[in-house]
GUMI-377702 format. One line per 10 residues: number of its first residue (from 1); for each residue x, y, z of N, C-alpha, C, O. Coordinates in steps of 0.2 Angstrom, whole numbers, plus 5000, padded with zeros to 4 digits. Last residue first. Layout:
N
NUM) X,Y,Z,X,Y,Z,X,Y,Z,X,Y,Z  ...
//
This chain:
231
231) 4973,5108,4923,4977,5105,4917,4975,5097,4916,4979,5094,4912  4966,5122,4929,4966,5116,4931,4968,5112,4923,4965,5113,4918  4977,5135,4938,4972,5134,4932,4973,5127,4933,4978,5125,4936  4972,5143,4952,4975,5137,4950,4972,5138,4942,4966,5140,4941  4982,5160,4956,4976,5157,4954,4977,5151,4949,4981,5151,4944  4986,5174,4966,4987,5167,4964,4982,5163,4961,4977,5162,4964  4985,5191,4967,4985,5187,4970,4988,5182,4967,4994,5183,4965  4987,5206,4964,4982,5203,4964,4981,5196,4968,4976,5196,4972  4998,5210,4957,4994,5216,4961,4988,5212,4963,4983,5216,4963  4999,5198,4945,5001,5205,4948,4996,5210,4951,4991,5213,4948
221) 4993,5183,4947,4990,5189,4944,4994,5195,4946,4991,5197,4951  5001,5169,4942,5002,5177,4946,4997,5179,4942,4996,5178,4936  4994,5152,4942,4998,5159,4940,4996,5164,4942,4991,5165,4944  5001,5134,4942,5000,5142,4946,5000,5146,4942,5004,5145,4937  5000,5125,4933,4995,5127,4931,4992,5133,4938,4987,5135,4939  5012,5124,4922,5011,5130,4923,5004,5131,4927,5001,5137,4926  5026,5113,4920,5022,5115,4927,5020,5121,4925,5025,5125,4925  5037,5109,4913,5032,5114,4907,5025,5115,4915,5019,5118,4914  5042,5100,4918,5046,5105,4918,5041,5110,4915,5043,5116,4914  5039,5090,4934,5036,5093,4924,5037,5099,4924,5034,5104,4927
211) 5044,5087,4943,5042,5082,4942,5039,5083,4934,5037,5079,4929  5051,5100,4946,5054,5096,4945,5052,5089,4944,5057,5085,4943  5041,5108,4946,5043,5108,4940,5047,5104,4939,5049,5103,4933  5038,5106,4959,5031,5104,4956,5033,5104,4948,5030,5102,4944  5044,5115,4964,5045,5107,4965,5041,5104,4962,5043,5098,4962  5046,5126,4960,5049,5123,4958,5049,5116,4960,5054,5112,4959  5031,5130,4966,5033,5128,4956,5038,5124,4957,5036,5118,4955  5036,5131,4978,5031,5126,4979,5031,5122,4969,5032,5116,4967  5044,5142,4979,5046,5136,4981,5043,5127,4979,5045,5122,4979  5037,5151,4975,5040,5150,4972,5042,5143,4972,5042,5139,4967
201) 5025,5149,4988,5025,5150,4982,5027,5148,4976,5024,5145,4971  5036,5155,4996,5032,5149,4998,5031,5147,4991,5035,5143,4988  5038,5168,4991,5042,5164,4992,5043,5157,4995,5048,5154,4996  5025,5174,4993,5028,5175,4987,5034,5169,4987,5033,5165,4982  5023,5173,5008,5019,5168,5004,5021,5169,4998,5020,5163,4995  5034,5182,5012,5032,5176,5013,5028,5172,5009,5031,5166,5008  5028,5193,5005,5037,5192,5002,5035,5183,5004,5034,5178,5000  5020,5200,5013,5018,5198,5006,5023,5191,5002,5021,5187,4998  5021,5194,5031,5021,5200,5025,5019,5196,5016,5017,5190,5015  5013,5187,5043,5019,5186,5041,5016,5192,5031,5011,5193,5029
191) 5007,5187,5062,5009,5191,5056,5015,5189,5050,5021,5189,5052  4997,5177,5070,5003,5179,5066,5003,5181,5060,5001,5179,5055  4984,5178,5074,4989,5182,5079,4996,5183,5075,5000,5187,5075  4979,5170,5065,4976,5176,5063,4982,5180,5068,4984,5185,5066  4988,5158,5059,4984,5159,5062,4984,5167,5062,4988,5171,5058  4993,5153,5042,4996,5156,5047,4989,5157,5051,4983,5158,5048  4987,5149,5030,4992,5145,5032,4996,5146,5039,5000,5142,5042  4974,5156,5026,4974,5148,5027,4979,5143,5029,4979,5137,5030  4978,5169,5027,4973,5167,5032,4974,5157,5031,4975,5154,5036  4986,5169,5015,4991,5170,5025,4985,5167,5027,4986,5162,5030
181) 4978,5170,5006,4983,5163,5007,4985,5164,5014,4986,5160,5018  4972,5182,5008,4967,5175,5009,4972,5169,5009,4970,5164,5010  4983,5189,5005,4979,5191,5011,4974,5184,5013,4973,5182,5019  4984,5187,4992,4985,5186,4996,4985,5186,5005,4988,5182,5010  4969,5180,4986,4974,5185,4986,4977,5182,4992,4976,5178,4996  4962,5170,4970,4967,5169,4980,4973,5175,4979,4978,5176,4975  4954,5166,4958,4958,5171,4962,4959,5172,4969,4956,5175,4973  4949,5152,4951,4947,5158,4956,4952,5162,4957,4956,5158,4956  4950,5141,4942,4948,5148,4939,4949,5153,4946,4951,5159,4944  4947,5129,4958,4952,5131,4950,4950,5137,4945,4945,5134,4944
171) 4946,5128,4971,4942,5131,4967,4946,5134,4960,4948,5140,4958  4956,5120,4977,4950,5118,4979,4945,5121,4975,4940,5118,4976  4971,5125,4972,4966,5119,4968,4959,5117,4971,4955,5113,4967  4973,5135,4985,4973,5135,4977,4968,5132,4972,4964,5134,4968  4975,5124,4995,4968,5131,4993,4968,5133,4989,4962,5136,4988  4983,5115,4991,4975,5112,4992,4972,5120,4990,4968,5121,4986  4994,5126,4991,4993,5120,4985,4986,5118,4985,4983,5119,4979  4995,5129,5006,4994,5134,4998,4991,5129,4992,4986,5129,4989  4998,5118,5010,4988,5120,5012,4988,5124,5007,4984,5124,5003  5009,5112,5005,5005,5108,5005,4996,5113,5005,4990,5111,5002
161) 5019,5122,5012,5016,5122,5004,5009,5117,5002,5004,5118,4998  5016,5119,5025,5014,5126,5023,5012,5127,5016,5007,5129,5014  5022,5107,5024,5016,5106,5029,5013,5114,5026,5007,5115,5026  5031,5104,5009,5032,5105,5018,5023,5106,5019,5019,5106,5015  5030,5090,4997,5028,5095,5000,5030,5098,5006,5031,5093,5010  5034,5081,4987,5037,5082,4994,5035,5090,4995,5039,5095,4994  5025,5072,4975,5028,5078,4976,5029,5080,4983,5023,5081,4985  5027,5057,4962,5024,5061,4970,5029,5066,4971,5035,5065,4969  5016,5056,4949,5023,5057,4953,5023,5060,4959,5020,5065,4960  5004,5055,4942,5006,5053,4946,5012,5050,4948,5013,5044,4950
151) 5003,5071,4940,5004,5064,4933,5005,5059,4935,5009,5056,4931  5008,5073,4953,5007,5076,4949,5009,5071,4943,5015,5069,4943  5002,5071,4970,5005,5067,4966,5002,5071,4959,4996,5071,4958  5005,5072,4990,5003,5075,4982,5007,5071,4977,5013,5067,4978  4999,5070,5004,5002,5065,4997,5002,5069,4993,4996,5070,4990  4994,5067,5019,4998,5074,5013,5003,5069,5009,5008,5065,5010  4985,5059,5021,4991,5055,5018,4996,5061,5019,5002,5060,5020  4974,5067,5020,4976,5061,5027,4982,5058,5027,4984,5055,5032  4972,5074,5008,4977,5076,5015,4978,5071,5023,4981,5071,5028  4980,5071,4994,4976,5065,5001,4979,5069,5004,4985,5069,5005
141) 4978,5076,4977,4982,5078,4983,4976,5076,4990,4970,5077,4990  4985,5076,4962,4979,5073,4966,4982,5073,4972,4988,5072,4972  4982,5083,4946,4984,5085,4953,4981,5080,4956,4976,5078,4955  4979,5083,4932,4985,5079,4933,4986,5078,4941,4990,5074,4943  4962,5088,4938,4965,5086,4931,4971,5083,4933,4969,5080,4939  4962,5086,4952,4962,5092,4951,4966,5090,4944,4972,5091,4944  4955,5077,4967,4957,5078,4960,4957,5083,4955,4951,5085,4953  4958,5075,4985,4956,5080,4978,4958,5079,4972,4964,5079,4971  4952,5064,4996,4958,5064,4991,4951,5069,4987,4945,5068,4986  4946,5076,5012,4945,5067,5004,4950,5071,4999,4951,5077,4999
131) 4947,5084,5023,4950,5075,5024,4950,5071,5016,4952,5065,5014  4939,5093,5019,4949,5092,5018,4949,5086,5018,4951,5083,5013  4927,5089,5020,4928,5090,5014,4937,5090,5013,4940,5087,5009  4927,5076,5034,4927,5082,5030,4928,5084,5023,4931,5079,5020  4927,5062,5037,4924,5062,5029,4922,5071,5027,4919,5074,5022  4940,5056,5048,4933,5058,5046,4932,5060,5038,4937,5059,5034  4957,5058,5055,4951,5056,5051,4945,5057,5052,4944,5061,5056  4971,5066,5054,4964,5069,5054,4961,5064,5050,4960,5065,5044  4985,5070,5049,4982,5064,5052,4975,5062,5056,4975,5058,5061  4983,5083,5043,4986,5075,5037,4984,5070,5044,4980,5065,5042
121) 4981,5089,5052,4977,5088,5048,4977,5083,5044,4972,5080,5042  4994,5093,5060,4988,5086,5061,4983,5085,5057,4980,5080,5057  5000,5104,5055,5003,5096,5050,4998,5093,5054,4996,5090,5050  4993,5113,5060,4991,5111,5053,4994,5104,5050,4992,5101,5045  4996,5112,5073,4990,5111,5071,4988,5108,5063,4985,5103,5061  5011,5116,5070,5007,5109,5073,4999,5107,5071,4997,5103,5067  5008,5129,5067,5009,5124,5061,5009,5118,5064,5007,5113,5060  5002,5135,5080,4999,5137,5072,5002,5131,5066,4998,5129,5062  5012,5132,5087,5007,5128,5088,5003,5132,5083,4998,5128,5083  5024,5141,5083,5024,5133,5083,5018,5130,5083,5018,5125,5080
111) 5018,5153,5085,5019,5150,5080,5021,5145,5076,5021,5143,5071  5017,5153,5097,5009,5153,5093,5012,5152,5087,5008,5150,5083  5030,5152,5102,5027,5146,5103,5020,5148,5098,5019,5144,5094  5035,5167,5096,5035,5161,5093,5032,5155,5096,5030,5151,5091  5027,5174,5104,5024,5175,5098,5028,5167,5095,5025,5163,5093  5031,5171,5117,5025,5171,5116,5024,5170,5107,5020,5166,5105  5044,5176,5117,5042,5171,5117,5034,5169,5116,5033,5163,5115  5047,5190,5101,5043,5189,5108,5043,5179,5109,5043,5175,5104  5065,5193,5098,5058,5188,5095,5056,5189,5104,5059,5189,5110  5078,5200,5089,5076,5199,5095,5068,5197,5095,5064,5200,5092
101) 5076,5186,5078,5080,5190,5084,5081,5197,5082,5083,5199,5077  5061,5183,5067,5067,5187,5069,5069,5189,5074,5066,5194,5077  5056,5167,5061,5055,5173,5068,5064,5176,5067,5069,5174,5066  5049,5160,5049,5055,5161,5053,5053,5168,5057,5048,5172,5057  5041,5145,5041,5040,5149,5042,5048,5153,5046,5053,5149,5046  5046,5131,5035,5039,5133,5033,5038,5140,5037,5033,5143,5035  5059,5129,5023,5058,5131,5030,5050,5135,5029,5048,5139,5025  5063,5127,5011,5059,5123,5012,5057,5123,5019,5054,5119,5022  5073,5136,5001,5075,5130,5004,5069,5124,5007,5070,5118,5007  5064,5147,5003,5065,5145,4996,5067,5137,4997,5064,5132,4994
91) 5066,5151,5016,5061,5148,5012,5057,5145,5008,5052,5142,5008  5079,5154,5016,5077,5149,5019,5070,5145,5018,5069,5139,5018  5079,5165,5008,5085,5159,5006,5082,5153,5008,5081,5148,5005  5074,5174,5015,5071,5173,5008,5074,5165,5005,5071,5160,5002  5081,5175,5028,5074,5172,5028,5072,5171,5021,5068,5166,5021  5094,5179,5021,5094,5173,5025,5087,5172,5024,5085,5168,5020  5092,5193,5018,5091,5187,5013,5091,5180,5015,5088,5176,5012  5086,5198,5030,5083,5198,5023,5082,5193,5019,5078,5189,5017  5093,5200,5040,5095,5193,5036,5091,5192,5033,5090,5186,5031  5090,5210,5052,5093,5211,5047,5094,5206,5040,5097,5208,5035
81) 5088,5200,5062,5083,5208,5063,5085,5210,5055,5080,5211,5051  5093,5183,5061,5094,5192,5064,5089,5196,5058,5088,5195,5052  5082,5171,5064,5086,5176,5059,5088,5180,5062,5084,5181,5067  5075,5153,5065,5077,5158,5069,5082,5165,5065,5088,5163,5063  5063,5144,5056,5070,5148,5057,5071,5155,5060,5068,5160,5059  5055,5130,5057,5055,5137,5059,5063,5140,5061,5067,5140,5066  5046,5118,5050,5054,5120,5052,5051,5126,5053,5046,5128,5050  5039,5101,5050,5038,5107,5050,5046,5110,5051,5050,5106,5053  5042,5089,5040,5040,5090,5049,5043,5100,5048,5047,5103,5045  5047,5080,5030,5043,5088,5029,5040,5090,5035,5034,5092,5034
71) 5061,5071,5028,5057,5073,5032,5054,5081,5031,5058,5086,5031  5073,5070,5022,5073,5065,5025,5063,5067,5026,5060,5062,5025  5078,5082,5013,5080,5076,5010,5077,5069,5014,5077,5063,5012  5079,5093,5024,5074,5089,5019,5073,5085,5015,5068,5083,5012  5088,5090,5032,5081,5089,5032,5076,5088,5030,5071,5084,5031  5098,5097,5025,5099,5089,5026,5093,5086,5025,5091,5082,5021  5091,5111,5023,5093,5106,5018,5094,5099,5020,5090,5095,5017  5093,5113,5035,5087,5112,5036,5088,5107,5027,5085,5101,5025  5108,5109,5041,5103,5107,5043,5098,5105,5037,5097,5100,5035  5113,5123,5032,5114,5115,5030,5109,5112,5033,5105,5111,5029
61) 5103,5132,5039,5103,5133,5031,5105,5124,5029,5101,5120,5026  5111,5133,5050,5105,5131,5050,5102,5127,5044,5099,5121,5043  5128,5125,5049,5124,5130,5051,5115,5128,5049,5114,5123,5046  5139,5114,5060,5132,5113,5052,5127,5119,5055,5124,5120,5060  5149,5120,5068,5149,5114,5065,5145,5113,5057,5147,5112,5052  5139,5134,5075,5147,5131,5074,5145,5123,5070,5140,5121,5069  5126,5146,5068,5129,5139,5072,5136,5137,5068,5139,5138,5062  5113,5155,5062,5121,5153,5062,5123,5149,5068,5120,5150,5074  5100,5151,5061,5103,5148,5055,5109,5148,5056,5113,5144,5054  5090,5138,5073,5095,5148,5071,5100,5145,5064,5102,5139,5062
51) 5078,5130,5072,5083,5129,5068,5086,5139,5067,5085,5144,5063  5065,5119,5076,5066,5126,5079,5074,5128,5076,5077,5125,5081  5055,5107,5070,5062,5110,5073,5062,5119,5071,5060,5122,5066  5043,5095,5076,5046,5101,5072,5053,5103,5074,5056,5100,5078  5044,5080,5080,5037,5082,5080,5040,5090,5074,5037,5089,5069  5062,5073,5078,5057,5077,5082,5050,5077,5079,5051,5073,5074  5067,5058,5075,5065,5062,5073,5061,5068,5075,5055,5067,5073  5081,5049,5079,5074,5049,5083,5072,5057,5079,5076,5062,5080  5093,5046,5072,5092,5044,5078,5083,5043,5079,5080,5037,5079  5093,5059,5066,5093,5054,5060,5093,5048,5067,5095,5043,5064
41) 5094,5067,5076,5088,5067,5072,5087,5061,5068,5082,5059,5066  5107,5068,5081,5101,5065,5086,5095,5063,5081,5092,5058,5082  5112,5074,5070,5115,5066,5073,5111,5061,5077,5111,5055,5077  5109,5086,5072,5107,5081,5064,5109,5074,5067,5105,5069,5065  5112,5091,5083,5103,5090,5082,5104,5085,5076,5100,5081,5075  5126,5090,5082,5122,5086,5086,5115,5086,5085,5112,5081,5088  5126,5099,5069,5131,5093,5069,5125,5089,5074,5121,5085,5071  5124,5115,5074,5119,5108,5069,5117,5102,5067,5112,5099,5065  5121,5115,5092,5125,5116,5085,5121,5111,5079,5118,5106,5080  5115,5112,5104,5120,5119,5104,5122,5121,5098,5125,5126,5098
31) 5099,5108,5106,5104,5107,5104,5111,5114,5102,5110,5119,5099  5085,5102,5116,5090,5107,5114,5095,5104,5113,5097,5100,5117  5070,5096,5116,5075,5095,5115,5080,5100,5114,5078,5104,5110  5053,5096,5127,5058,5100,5122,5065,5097,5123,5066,5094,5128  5035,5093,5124,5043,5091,5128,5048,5092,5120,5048,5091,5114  5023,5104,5130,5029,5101,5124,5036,5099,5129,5039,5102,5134  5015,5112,5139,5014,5104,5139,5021,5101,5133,5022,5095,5133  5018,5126,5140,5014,5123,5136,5013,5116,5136,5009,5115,5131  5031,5121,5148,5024,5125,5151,5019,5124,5148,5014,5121,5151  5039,5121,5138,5037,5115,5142,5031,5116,5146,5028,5111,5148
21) 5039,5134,5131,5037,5126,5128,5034,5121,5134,5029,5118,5134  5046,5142,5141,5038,5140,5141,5033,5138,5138,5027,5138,5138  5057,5135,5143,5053,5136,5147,5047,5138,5148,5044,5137,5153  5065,5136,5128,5060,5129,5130,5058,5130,5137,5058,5124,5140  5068,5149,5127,5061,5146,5123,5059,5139,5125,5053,5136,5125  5078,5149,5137,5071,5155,5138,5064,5151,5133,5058,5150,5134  5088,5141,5135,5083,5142,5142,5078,5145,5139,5073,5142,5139  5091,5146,5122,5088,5138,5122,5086,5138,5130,5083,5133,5131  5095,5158,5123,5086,5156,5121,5085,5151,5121,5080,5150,5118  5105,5154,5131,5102,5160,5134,5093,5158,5130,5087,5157,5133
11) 5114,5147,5121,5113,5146,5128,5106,5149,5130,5101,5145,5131  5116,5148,5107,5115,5154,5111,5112,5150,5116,5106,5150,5115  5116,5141,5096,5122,5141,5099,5124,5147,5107,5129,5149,5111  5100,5130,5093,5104,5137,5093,5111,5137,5097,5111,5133,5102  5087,5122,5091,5095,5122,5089,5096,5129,5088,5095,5133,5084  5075,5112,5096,5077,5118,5098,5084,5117,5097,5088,5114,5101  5062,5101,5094,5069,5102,5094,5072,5110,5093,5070,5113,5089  5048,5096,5101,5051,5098,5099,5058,5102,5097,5058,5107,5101  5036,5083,5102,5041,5083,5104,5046,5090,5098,5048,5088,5092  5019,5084,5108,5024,5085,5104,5030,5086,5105,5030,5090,5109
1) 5009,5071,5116,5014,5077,5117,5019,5078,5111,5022,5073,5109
//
């Protein structure tokens, strides 16, 4: 049973979302601010978290930062209808995906169990083609581990950047549009736009430049897509 963390300062959708989490079989945590989920978590670590960016004490934004310094457990940000830049900001920061208030329940649980699914992958045994360490000239990425290691420096990936990265490097020269990076990271019921994987993307360089700063081996094709060169 996956254990998931639900932070918002709004009463109302911490009843409304964790009653048909819990329908779905998840045992749900709720927390009213960011202070007390961060306090419980360095405690007991949830399975994901469900993270409104505004809150009293530690707003989302802080949380998901703290987070990341600890743990690449999936995250999903909660935005208002309007917070453009909040969702770009949070991305960029290491949030694997975000729902906009006012949000279907429905759509958000499919999109908790869309990236559940995919963090189980890393713990997925057998001799599938995902399952074996890839080697991609300096790249070497265990999905049973999610391990990436560049020159062999390891790189902290989230569970989102991790599969863009694999399905990039799985066919080096090739072209991945985007239309085909959503399909590999998002189930087919969730809709996320261009901007999302662009900003997945970025986030993914600059981590990958923080272990070598001359990191070129993504690159844009304009009006096109992404494509690994292999180094």
């Amino acid at each position: 049973m996956s254990r998931i963390a639900l932070v918002d300062d709004d009463r109302n959708i911490l009843t409304s979302v964790s009653m048909p989490l819990e329908a779905e079989g998840f045992e749900v945590e709720t927390y009213n601010d960011g202070q007390a989920a961060y306090d419980a978590f360095s405690r007991r670590m949830p399975d994901m978290a469900v993270l409104d960016i505004k809150m009293p004490r530690m707003d989302g934004m802080d949380l998901l930062q703290r987070l990341r310094q600890k743990t690449r457990m999936p995250v999903i940000l909660l935005t208002s209808r309007d917070e453009e830049i909040d969702e770009v900001l949070g991305l960029r920061m290491g949030a694997d995906d975000y729902v906009k208030k006012p949000f279907s329940q429905r759509l958000l649980v499919e999109r908790i169990r869309a990236l559940l699914r995919r963090q189980d992958v890393a713990d997925q045994d057998g001799d599938s083609e995902e399952a074996r360490v890839m080697v991609r000239g300096r790249l070497r990425m265990d999905p049973l581990r999610h391990a990436v290691a560049w020159d062999g420096r390891d790189v902290a990936l989230t569970v989102t950047e991790f599969l863009l990265l694999q399905a990039l490097a799985q066919r080096p020269g090739f072209v991945k549009s985007r239309d085909q990076l959503m399909d590999v990271a998002y189930d087919d019921q969730v809709y996320v736009d261009d901007r999302t994987i662009d900003s997945h993307i970025k986030r993914l360089r600059k981590k990958m430049r923080a272990v070598d700063g001359d990191f070129s081996a993504i690159e844009t094709l304009y009006g096109i897509g992404y494509r690994y060169n292999e180094t």
